[in-house]
VOBABA-220782 format. One record per residue (C-alpha): residue number from 1; residue in three letters; y, z, x. Coordinates in steps of 0.1 Angstrom, whole numbers. Each point is the difference from the previous one (the first is absolute). Layout:
<nodes>
<node pos="NUM" code="ALA" north="Y" up="Z" east="X"/>
...
</nodes>
This chain:
<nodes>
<node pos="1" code="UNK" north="95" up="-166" east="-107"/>
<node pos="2" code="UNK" north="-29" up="24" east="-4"/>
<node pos="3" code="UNK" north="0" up="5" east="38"/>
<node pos="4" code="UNK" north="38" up="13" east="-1"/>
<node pos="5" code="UNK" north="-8" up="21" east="-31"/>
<node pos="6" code="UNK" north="-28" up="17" east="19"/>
<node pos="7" code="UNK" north="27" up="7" east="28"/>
<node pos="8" code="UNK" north="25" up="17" east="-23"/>
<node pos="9" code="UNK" north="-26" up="22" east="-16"/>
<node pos="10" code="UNK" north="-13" up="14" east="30"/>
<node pos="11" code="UNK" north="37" up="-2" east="9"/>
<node pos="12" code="UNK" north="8" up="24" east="-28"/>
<node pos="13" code="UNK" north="-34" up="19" east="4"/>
<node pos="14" code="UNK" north="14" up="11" east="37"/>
<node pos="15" code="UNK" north="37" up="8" east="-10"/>
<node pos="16" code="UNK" north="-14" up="23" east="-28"/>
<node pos="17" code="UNK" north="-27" up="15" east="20"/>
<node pos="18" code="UNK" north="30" up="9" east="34"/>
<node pos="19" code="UNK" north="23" up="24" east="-18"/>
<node pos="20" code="UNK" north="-10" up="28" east="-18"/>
<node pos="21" code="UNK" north="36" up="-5" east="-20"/>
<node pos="22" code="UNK" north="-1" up="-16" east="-32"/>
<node pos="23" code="UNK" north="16" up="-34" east="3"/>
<node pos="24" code="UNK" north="22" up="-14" east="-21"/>
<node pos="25" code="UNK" north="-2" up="-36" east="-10"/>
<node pos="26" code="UNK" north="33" up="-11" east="19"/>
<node pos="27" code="UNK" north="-15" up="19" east="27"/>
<node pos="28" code="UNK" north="-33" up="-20" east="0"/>
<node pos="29" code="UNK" north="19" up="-33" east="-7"/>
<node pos="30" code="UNK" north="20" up="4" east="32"/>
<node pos="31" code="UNK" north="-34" up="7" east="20"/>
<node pos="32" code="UNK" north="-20" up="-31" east="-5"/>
<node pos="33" code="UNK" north="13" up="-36" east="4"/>
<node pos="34" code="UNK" north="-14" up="-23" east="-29"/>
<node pos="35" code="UNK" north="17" up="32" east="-23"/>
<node pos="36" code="UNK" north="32" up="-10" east="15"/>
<node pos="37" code="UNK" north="0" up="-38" east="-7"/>
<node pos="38" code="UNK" north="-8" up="7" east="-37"/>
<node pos="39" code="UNK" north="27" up="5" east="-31"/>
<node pos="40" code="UNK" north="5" up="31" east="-12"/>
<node pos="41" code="UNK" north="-19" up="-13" east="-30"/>
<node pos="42" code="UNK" north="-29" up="-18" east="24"/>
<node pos="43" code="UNK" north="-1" up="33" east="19"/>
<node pos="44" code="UNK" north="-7" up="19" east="-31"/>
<node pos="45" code="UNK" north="-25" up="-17" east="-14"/>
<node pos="46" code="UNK" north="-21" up="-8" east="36"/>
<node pos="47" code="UNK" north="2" up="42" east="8"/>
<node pos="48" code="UNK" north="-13" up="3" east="-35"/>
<node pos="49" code="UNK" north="-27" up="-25" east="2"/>
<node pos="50" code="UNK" north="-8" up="13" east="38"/>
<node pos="51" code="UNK" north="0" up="40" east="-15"/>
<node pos="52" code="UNK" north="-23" up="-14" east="-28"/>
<node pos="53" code="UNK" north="-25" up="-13" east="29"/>
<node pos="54" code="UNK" north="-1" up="27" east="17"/>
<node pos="55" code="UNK" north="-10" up="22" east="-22"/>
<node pos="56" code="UNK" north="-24" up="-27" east="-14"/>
<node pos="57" code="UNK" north="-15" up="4" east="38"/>
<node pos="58" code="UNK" north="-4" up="42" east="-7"/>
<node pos="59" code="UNK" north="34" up="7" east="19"/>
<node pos="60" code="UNK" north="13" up="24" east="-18"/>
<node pos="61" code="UNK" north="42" up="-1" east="3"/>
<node pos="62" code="UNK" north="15" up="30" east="-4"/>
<node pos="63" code="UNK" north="34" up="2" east="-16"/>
<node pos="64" code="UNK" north="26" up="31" east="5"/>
<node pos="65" code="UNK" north="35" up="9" east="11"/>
<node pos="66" code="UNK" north="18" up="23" east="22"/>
<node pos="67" code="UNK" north="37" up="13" east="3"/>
<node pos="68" code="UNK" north="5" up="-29" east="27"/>
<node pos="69" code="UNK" north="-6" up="-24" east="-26"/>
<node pos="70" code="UNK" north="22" up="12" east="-25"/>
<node pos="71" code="UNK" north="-24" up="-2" east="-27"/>
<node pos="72" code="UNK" north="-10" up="-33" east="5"/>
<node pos="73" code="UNK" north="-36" up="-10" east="-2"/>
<node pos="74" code="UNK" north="-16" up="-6" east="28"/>
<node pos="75" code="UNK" north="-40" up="-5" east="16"/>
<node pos="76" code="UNK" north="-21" up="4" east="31"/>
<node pos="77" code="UNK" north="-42" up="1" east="5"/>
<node pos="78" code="UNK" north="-15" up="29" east="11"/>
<node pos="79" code="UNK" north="-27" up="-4" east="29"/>
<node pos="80" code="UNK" north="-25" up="22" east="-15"/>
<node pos="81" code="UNK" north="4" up="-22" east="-32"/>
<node pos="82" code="UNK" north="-10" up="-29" east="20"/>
<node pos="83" code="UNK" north="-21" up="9" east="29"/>
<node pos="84" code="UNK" north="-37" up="-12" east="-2"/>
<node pos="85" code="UNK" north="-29" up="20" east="8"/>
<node pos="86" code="UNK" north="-26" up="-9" east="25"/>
<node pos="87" code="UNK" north="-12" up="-35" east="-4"/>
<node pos="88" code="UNK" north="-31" up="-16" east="22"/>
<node pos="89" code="UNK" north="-1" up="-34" east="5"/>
<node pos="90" code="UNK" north="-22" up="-22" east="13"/>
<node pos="91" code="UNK" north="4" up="-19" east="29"/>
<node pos="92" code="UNK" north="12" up="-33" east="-17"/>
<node pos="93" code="UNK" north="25" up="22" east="-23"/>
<node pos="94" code="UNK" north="14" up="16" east="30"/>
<node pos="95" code="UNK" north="8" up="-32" east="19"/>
<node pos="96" code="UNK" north="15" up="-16" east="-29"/>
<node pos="97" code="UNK" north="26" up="28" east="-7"/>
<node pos="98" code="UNK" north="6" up="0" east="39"/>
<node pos="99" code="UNK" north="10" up="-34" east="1"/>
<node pos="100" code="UNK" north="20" up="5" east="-31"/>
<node pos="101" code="UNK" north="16" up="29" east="20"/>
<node pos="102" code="UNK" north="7" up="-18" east="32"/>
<node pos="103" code="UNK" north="18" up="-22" east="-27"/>
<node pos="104" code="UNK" north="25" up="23" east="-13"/>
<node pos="105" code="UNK" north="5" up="21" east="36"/>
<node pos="106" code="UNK" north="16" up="-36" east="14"/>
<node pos="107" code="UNK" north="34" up="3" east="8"/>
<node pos="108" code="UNK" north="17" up="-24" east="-30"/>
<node pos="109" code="UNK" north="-21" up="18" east="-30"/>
<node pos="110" code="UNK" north="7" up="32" east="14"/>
<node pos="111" code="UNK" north="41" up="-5" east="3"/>
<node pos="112" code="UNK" north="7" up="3" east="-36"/>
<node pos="113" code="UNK" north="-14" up="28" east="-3"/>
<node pos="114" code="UNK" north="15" up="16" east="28"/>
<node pos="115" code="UNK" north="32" up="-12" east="-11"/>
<node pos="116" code="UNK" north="-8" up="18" east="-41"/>
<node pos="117" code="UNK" north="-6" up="34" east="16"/>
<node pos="118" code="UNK" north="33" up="0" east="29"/>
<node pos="119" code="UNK" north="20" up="-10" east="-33"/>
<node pos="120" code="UNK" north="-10" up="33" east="-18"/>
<node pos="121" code="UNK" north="4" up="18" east="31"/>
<node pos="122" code="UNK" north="37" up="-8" east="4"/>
<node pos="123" code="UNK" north="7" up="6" east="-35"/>
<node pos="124" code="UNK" north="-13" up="40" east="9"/>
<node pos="125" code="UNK" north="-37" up="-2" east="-12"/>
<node pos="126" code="UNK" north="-28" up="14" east="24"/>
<node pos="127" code="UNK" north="-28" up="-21" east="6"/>
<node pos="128" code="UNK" north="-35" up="11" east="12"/>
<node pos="129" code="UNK" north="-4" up="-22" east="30"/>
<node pos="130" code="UNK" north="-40" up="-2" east="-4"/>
<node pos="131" code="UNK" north="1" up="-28" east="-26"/>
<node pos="132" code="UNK" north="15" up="-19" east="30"/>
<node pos="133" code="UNK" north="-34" up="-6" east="14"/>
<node pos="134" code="UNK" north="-9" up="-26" east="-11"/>
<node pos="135" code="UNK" north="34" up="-19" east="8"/>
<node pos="136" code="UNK" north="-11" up="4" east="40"/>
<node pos="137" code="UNK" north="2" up="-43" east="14"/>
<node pos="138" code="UNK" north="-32" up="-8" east="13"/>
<node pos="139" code="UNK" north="1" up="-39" east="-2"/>
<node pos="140" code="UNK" north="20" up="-14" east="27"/>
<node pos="141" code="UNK" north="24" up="-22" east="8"/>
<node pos="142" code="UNK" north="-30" up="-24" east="13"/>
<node pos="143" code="UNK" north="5" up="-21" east="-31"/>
<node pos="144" code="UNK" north="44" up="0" east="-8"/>
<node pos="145" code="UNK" north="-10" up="-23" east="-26"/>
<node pos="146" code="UNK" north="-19" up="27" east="-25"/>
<node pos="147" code="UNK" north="29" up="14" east="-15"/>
<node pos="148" code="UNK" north="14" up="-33" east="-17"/>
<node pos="149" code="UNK" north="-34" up="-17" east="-6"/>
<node pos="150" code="UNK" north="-11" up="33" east="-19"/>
<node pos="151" code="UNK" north="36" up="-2" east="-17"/>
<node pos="152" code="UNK" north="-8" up="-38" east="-7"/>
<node pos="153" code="UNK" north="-33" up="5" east="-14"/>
<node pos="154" code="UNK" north="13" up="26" east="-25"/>
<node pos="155" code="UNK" north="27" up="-15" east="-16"/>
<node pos="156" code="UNK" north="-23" up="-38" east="0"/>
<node pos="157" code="UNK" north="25" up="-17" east="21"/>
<node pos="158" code="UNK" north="-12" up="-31" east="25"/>
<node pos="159" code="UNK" north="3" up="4" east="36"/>
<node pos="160" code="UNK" north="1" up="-26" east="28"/>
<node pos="161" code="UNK" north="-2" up="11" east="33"/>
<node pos="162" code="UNK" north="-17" up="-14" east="39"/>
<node pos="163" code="UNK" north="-30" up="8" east="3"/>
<node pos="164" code="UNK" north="-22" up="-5" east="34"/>
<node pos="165" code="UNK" north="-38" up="-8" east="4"/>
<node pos="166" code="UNK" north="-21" up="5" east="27"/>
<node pos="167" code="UNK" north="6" up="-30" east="26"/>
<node pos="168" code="UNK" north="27" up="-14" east="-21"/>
<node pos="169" code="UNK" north="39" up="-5" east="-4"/>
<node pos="170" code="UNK" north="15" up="20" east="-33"/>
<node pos="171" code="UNK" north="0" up="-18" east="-30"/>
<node pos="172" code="UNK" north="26" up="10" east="-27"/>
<node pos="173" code="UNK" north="-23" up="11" east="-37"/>
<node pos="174" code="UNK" north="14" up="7" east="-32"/>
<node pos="175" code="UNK" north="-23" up="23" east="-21"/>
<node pos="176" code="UNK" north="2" up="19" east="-31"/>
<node pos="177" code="UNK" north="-16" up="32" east="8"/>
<node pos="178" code="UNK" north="-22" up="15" east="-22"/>
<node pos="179" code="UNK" north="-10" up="35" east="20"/>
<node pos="180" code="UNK" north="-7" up="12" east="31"/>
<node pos="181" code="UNK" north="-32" up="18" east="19"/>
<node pos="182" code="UNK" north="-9" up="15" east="30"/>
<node pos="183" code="UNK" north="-27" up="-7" east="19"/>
<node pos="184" code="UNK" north="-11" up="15" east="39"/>
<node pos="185" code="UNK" north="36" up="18" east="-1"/>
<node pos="186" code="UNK" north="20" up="-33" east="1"/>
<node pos="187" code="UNK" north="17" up="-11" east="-37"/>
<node pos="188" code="UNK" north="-1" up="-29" east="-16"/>
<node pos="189" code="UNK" north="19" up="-18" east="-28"/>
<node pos="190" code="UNK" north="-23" up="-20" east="-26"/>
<node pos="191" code="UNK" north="12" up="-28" east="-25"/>
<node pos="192" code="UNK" north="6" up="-37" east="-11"/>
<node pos="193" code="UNK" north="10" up="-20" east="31"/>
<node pos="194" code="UNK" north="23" up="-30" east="-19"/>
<node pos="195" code="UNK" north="-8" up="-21" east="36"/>
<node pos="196" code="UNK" north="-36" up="-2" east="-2"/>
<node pos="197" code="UNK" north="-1" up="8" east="-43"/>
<node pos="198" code="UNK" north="-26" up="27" east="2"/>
<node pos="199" code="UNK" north="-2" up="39" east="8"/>
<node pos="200" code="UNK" north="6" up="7" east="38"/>
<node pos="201" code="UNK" north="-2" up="33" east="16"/>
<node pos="202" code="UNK" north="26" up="4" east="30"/>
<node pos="203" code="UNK" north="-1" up="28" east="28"/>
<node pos="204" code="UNK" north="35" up="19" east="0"/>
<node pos="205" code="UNK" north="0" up="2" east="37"/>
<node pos="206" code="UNK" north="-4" up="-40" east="5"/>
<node pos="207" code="UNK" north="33" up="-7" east="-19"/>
<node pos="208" code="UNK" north="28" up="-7" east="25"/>
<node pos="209" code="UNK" north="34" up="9" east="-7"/>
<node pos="210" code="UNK" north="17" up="8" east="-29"/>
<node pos="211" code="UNK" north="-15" up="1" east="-40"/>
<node pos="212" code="UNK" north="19" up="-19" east="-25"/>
<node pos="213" code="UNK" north="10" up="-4" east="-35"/>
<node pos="214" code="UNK" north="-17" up="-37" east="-18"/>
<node pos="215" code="UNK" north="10" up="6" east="-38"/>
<node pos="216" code="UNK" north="6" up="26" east="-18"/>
<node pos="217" code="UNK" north="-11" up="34" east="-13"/>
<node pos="218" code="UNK" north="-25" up="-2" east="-31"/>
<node pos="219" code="UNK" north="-3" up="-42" east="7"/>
<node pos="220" code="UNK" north="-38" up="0" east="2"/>
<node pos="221" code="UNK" north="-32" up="24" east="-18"/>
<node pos="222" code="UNK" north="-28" up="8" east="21"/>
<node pos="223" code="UNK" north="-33" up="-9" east="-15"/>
<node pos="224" code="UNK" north="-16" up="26" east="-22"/>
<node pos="225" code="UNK" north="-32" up="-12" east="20"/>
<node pos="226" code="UNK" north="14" up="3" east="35"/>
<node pos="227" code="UNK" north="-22" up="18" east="27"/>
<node pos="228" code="UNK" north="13" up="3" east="35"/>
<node pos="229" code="UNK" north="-32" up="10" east="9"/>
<node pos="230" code="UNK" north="-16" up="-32" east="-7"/>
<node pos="231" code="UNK" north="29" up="-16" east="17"/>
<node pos="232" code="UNK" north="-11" up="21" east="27"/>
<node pos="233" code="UNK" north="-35" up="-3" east="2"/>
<node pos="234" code="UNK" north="6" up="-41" east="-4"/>
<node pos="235" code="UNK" north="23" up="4" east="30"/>
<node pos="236" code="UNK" north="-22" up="26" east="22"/>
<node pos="237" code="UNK" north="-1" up="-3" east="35"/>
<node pos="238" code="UNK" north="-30" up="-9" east="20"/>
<node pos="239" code="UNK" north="-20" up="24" east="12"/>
<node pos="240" code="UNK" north="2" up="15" east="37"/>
<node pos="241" code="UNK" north="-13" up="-23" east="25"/>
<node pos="242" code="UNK" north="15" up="12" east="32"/>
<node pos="243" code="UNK" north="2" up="35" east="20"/>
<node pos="244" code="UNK" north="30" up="10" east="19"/>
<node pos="245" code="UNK" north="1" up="29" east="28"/>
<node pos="246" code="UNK" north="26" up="22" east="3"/>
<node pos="247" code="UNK" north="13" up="28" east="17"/>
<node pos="248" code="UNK" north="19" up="23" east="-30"/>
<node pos="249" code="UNK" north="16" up="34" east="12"/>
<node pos="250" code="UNK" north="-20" up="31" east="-10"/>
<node pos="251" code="UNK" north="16" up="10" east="-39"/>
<node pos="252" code="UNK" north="12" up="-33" east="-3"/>
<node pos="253" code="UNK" north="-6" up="-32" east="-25"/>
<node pos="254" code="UNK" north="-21" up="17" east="-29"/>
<node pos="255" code="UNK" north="4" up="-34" east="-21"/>
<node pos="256" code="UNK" north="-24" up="-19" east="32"/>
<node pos="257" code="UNK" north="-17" up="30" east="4"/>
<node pos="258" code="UNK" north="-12" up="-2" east="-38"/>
<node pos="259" code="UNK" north="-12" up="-32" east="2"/>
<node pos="260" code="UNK" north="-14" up="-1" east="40"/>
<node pos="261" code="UNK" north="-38" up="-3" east="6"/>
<node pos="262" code="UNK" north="1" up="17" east="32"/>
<node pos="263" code="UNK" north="19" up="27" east="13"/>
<node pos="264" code="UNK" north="-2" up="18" east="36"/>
<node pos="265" code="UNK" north="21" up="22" east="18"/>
<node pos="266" code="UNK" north="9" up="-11" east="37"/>
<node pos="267" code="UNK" north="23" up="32" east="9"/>
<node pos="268" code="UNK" north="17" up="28" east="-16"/>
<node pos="269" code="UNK" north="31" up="-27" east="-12"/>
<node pos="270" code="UNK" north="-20" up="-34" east="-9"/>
<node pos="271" code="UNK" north="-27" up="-14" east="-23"/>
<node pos="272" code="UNK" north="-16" up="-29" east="3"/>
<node pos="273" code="UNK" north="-5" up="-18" east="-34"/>
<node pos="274" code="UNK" north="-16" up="-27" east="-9"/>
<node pos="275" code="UNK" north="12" up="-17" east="-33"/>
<node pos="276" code="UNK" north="-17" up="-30" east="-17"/>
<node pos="277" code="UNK" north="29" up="-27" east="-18"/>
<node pos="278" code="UNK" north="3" up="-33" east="-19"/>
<node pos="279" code="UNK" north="35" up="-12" east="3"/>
<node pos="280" code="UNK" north="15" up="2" east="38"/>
<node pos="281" code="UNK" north="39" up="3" east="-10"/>
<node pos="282" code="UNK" north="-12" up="30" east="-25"/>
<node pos="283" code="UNK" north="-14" up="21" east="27"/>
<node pos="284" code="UNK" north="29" up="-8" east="24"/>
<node pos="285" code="UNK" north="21" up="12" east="-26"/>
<node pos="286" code="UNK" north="-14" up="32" east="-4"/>
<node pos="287" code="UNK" north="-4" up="6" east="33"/>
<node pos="288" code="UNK" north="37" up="-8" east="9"/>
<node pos="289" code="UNK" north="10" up="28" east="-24"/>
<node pos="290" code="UNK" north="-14" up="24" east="21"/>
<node pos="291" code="UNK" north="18" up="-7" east="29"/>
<node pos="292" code="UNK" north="-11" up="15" east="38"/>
<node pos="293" code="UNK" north="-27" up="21" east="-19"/>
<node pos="294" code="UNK" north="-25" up="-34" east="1"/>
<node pos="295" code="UNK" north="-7" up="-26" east="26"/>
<node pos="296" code="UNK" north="-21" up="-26" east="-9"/>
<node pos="297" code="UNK" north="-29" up="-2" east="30"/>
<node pos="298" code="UNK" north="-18" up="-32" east="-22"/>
<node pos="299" code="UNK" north="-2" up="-27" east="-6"/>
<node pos="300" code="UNK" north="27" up="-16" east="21"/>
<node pos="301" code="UNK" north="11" up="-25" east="-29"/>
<node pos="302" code="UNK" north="10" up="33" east="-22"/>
<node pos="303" code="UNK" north="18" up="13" east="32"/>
<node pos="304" code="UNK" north="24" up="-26" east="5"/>
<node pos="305" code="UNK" north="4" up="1" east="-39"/>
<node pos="306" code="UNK" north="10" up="38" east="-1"/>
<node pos="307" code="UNK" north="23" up="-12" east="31"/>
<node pos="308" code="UNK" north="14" up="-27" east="-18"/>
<node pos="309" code="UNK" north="15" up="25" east="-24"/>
<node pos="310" code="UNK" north="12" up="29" east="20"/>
<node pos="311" code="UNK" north="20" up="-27" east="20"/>
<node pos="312" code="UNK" north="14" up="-12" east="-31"/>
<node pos="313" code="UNK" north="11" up="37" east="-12"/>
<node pos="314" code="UNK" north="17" up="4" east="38"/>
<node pos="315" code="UNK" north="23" up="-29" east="-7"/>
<node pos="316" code="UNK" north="9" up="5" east="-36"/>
<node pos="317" code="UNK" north="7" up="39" east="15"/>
<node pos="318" code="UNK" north="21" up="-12" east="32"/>
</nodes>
């Protein structure tokens, strides 16, 4: 619950902050999507309550008409009301609110959004097309599953769902997740595991097929004490034992480039990097989903594992 009520503020912070037209409430209603569901009486009260905690934050809502409106009410945010000055962070700050961002720029947070400010424009307001940044998709469509485990995890529903390990057939889990983290740019979901009755933490990209309901909305209440990051840190992987070589076009594969421990250039198109993992099947992973920009040179066992996988992909694409 508090997760979606966090979504329709900033929801309503960005339809207020589009137009320079004073909005109307029918006008606002219309724009976002958990206004919509609501009774006129629920929706009254919520845009109340949600007006009330904005300005509790220091947004100031302005309130006016104009001869569109016919001399109904209405309300918009002005940008110099709201804008910040200047702020330095520190290093740890910075990458905290960067992950938070790469959060709300994925696709399925972005969309309501998106879908609040065409709504205004195709009633006739004029929206500034700058608040849009931050709706720009940068997670991919490398993990299908994010969009209904994050929906999940908000509204406290189980899940149950195939899920693959290293070496190993897929096993079907049922959890009740309790959050979600990202960790070396791959997400994961975090939670009670009913199966083995104790906090798991599963890899998004390691669930096969399709995510689906176990119970219903609201059926379980995640621990006041929960911390995925223990979960995490119990669950950590070992550390790097083994090097790979490989040759990585010139521009190419930041993510292995960030973590390689030797890097030389062999012409004007190719790198050779070196790259120091744990877990086999994780670096073949990664290294598939760069495609003909790396070839693995060594060792031969993580070859025929990278192999393995694009042969796979050819016959699910034939």
């Amino acid at each position: 619950m508090a997760q979606r009520k966090t979504e329709r503020l900033m929801n309503l912070v960005f339809t207020l902050l589009a137009t320079q037209q004073y909005l109307t409430k029918d006008q606002i209603r219309a724009s976002i999507a958990e206004y919509r569901e609501d009774s006129d009486v629920a929706f009254e009260r919520k845009f109340e309550r949600d007006k009330q905690e904005l300005r509790d934050l220091g947004l100031e809502i302005e309130t006016g008409t104009h001869d569109a409106l016919g001399g109904v009410t209405g309300y918009r945010l002005l940008r110099t009301e709201v804008e910040l000055p200047q702020i330095d962070l520190t290093v740890e700050e910075a990458a905290v609110i960067g992950l938070a961002g790469q959060l709300w720029d994925h696709a399925g947070m972005a969309a309501e959004t998106t879908t609040a400010l065409a709504k205004l424009k195709a009633i006739g307001n004029d929206f500034d097309p700058s608040v849009l940044r931050m709706t720009e998709a940068r997670l991919t469509a490398q993990e299908p599953t994010f969009d209904v485990v994050f929906d999940a995890t908000s509204r406290r529903m189980p899940i149950a769902f195939e899920y693959s390990r290293p070496q190993g057939e897929p096993t079907l889990r049922h959890l009740e997740p309790w959050g979600m983290t990202s960790f070396r740019e791959r997400w994961y979901v975090g939670g009670y595991d009913r199966d083995r009755g104790e906090p798991r933490l599963f890899r998004l990209s390691r669930i096969v097929g399709a995510v689906l309901p176990d119970g219903e909305p609201g059926e379980y209440e995640v621990p006041e004490d929960a911390d995925l990051k223990q979960v995490a840190r119990a669950l950590h992987p070992p550390e790097p034992d083994t090097s790979a070589v490989l040759r990585v076009t010139a521009g190419r594969a930041q993510s292995l480039r960030r973590h390689a421990v030797r890097i030389d250039r062999i012409d004007e198109r190719t790198d050779e990097v070196e790259v120091a993992y744990a877990v086999r099947s994780d670096i073949a992973d990664d290294i598939v989903s760069y495609g003909p920009d790396v070839l693995v040179v060594s060792p031969a066992e993580l070859r025929d594992a990278v192999v393995d996988r694009l042969r796979a992909l050819a016959q699910v694409s034939a």
